[in-house]
MIFIBA-416435 format. One record per residue (C-alpha): y, x, z negated; residue in one letter. Coordinates in nm, 3 decimals. Last residue first. Example, Ala and Ser with C-alpha at 12.3 -4.5 7.8 and 13.67 -1.06 7.14 Angstrom:
<pts>
         y         x         z   resn
    -0.106     1.367    -0.714      s
    -0.450     1.230    -0.780      a
</pts>
This chain:
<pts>
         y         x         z   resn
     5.594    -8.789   -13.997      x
     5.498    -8.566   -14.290      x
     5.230    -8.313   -14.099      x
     5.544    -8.266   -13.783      x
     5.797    -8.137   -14.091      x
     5.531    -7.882   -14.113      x
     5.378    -7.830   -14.442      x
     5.465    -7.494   -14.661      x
     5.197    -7.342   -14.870      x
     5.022    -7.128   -14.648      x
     5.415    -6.952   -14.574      x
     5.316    -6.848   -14.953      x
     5.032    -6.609   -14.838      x
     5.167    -6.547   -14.477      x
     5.278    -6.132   -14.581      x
     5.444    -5.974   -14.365      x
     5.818    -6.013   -14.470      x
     5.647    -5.974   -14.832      x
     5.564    -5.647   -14.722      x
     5.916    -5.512   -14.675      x
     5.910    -5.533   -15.031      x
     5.768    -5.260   -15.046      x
     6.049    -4.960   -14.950      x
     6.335    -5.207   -15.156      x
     6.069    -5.096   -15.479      x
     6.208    -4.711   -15.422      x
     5.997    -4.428   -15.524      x
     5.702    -4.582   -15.272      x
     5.364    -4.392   -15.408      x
     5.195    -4.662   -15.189      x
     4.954    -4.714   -15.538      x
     5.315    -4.758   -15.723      x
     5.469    -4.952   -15.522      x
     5.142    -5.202   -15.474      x
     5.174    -5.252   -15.876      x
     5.511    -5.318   -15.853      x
     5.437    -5.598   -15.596      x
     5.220    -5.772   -15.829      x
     4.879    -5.849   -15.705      x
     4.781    -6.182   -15.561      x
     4.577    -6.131   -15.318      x
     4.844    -6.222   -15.029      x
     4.967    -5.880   -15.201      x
     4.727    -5.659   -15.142      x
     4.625    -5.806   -14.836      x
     4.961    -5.645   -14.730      x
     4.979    -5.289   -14.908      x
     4.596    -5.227   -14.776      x
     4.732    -5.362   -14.413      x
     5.004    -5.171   -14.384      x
     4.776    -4.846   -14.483      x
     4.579    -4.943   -14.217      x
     4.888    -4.992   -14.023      x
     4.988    -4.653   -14.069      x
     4.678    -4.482   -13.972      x
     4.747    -4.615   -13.627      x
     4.488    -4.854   -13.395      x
     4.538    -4.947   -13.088      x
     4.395    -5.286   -13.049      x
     4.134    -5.448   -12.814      x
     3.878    -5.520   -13.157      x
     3.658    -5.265   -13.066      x
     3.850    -5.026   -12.854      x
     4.059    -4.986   -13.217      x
     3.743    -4.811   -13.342      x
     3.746    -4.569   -13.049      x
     4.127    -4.497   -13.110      x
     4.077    -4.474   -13.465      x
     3.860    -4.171   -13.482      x
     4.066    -4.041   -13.213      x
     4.335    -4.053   -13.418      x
     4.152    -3.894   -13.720      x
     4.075    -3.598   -13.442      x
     4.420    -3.571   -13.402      x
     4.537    -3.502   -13.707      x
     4.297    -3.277   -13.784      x
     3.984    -3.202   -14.006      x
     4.000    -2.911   -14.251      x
     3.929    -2.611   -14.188      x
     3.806    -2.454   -13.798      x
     3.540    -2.648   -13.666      x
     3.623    -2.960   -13.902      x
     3.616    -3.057   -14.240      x
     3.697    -3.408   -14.395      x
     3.626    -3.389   -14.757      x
     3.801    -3.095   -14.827      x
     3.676    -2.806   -15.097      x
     3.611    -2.580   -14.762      x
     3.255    -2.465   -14.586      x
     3.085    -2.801   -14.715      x
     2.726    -2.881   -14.612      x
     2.667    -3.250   -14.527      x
     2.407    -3.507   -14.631      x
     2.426    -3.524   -15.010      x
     2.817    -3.604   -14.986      x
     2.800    -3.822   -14.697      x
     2.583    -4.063   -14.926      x
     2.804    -3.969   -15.208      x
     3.091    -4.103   -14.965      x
     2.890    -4.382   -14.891      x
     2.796    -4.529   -15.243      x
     3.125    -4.473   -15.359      x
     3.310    -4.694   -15.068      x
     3.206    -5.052   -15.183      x
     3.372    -4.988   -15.542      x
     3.636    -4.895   -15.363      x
     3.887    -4.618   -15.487      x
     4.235    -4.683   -15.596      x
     4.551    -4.497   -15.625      x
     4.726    -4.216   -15.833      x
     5.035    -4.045   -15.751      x
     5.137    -3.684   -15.773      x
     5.497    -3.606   -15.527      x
     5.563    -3.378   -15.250      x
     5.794    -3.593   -15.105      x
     5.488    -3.798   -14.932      x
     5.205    -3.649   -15.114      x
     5.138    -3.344   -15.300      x
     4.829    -3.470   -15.473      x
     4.680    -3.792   -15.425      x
     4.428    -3.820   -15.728      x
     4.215    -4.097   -15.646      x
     4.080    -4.399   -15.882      x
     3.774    -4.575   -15.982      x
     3.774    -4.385   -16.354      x
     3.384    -4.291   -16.323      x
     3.394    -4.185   -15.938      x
     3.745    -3.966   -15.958      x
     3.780    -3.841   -15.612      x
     4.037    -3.541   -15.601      x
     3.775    -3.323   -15.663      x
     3.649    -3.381   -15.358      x
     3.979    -3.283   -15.169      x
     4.178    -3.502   -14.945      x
     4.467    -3.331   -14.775      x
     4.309    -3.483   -14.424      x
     4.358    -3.828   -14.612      x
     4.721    -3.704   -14.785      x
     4.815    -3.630   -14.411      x
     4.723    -3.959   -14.294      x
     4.897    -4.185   -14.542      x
     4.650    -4.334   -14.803      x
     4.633    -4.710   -14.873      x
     4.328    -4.652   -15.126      x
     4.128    -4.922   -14.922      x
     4.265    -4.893   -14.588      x
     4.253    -4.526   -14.520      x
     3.945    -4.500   -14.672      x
     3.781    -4.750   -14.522      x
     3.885    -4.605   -14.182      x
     3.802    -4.236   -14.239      x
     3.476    -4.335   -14.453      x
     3.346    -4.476   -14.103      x
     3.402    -4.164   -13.925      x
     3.225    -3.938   -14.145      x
     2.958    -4.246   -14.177      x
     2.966    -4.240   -13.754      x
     2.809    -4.587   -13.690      x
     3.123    -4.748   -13.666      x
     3.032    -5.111   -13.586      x
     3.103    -5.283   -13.894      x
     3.394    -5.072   -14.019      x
     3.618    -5.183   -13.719      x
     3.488    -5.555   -13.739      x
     3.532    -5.539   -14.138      x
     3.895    -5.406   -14.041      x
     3.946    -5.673   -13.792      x
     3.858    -5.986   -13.972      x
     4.077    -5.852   -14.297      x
     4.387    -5.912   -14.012      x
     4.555    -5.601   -13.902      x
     4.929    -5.479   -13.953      x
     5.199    -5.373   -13.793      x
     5.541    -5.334   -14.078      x
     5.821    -5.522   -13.905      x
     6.072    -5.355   -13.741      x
     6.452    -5.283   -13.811      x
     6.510    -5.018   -13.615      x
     6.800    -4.792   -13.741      x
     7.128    -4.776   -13.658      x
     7.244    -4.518   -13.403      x
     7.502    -4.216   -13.558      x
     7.822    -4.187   -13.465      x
     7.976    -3.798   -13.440      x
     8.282    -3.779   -13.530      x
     8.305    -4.059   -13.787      x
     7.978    -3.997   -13.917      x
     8.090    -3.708   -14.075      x
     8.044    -3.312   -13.991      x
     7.947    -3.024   -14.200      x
     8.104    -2.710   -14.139      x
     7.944    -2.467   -14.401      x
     7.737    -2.335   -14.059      x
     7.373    -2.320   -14.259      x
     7.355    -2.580   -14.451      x
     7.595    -2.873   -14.323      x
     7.601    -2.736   -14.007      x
     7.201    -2.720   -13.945      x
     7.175    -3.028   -14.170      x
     7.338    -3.238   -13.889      x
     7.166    -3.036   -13.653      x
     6.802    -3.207   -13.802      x
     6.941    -3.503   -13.908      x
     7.091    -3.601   -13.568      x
     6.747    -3.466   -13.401      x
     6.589    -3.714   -13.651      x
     6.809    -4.002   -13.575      x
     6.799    -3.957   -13.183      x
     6.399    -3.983   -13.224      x
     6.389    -4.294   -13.387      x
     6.633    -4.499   -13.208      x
     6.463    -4.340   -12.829      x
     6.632    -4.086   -12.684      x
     6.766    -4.035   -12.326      x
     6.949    -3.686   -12.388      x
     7.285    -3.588   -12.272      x
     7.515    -3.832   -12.506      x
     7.319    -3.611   -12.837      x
     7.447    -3.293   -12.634      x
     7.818    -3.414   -12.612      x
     7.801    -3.535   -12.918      x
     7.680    -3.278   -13.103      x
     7.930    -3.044   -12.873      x
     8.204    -3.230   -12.992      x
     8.116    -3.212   -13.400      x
     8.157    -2.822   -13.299      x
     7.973    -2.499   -13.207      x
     8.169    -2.462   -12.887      x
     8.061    -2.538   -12.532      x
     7.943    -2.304   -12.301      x
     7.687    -2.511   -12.122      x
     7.380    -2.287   -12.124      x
     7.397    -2.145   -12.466      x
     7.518    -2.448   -12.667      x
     7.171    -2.627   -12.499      x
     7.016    -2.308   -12.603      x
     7.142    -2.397   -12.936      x
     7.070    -2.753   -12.986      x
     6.738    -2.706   -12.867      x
     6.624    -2.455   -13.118      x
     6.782    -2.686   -13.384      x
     6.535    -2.955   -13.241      x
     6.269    -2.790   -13.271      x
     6.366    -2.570   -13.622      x
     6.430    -2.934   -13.772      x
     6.073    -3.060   -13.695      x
     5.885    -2.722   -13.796      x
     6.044    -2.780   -14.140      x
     6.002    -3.126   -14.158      x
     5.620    -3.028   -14.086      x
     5.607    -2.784   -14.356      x
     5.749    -3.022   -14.608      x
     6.096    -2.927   -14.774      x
     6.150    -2.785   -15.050      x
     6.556    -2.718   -15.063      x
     6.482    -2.305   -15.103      x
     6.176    -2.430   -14.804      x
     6.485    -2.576   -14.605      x
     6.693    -2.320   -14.656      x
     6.490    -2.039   -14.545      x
     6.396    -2.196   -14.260      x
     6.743    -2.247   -14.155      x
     6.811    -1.887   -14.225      x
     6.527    -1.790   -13.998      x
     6.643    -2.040   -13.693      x
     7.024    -1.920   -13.683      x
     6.930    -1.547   -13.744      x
     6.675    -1.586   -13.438      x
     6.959    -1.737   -13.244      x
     7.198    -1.497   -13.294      x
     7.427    -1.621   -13.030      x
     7.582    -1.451   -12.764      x
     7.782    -1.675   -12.641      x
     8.088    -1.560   -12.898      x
     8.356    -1.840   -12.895      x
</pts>
């Protein structure tokens, strides 16, 4: 084998493919990482480009579930794509994924969270996020004129996939966003600016972090959009419905909330209550 790799060529022509295939800009950055690491790892041991070397490298690391499946994704579509020599999962295994339980917070905690935020950019962040069920990149995403007042409802554009949906806004959340509205001066069409654009990732974290202080939880975007999906449902709305709002393509995705949910587990005595 030739150890002198063209590693740049590698890494442009993978980015290349991936935006040809249309992928997101952070999957993009994802599988360059860990393709990057593949190869130097290729570089320093010797080894041949092969299903071995996967192996041998994927062995090497102490990964977590999670993280071993997306570096196996990652150099698995590095040979499919770019090396025409894809490999199965017969050569190289691949670990099973979690099966966890969607995280979620009781309707107590949310109105405790929202209660004693006094931040109102900080307090739309959280009722936000739980009320229209919004992932945390379509929140930062969030334009005003994606905010429909008269119909109730928010354009998400570009979301998970890179697909249109539609979901709900709170009746109890207009009156504060045009309260935040006639306070602030925009630089950008976002809602949520900060110093440099648009707000960040980790400043919507932080956001949370403090709020989660409050009720001695930490706090994800996820699980407030967990939550929305789950008291949702205990409500009484159809699960369809909920698919549609989560902008979940497959219905198998939601149901995983009614393995949260306690509204019919209300129903069901004890055998102890009927001795």
């Amino acid at each position: 084998m030739n150890y002198l790799l063209n590693k740049e060529e590698y890494l442009q022509n993978l980015k290349e493919r991936c935006i040809l295939r249309g992928f997101s800009n952070q999957t993009i950055k994802s599988y360059s990482y860990h393709v990057k690491k593949f190869i130097e790892f290729i570089e320093k041991s010797r080894l041949n480009l092969s299903s071995e070397s996967v192996k041998l490298y994927l062995l090497s690391k102490d990964l977590s579930i999670n993280s071993c499946r997306l570096q196996y994704a990652s150099i698995s579509f590095f040979f499919r794509e770019i090396l025409k020599r894809p490999f199965s999962f017969n050569e190289v295994p691949i670990k099973k994924k979690e099966k966890q339980l969607p995280k979620i917070i009781s309707k107590k905690g949310i109105k405790e969270m929202i209660e004693n935020t006094e931040n109102l950019k900080h307090k739309l962040i959280i009722k936000l996020l739980y009320s229209s069920g919004l992932r945390l990149q379509e929140l930062i995403n969030l334009k005003r004129k994606d905010i429909d007042f008269e119909r109730g409802i928010i354009n998400v554009e570009k979301g998970k996939g890179k697909k249109d949906r539609v979901t709900l806004i709170s009746e109890n959340l207009k009156m504060d966003l045009l309260k935040y509205y006639s306070n602030n001066f925009f630089k950008t069409e976002y809602i949520f600016e900060g110093r440099n654009g648009k707000y960040t990732k980790k400043s919507v974290q932080k956001v949370l972090n403090e709020a989660g202080k409050r009720i001695k939880t930490r706090v994800t975007p996820h699980m407030l959009r967990h939550s929305f999906a789950t008291h949702l449902l205990e409500s009484g709305t159809d699960i369809r419905h909920i698919q549609k709002l989560l902008g979940h393509s497959d219905l198998k995705t939601t149901e995983i909330y009614t393995h949260v949910s306690t509204k019919d587990l209300s129903k069901i005595k004890s055998p102890l209550d009927s001795i």
